[in-house]
N, C-alpha and C positions, 0 to 999 in steps of 0.2 A: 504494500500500500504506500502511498505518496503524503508526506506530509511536510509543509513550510517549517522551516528553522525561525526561531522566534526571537535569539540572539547568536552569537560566533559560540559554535561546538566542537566538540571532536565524534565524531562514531563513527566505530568500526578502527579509530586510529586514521582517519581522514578528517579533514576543517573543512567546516561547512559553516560560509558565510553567513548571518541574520539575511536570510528574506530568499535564499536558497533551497530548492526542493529536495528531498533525502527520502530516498525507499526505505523500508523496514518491513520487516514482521511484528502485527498486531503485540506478539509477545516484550520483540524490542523496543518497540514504539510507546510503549505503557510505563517504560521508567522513564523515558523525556518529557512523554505528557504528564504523570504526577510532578515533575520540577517546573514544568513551564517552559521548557527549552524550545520543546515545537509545536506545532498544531495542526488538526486536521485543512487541508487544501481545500478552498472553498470551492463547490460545485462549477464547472461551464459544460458549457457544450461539447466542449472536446473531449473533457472525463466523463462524460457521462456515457458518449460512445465508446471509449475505450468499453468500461464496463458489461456493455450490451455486445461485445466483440466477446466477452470471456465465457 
């Protein structure tokens, strides 16, 4: 799943600029969102079709 960086990170041992996209797994993605690091990508049209492609 795709979520925005919400400031400068590291994951996976990679930097990932505030306002940069970052893959994860639900499972990885649940200790960034409990500190606030990142956030779910807000819906367009583009993700939506990716989605409907899976």
């Amino acid at each position: 799943m795709e979520y925005i960086a919400t400031k400068n990170i590291c994951v996976k041992g990679g930097f990932v600029k505030e306002g940069e996209i970052v893959r994860l797994e639900p499972e990885e993605a649940s200790v960034y969102l409990d500190e606030g690091m990142i956030d779910f990508l807000p819906a367009t049209d583009e993700n939506k079709e990716d989605e409907a492609d899976d």
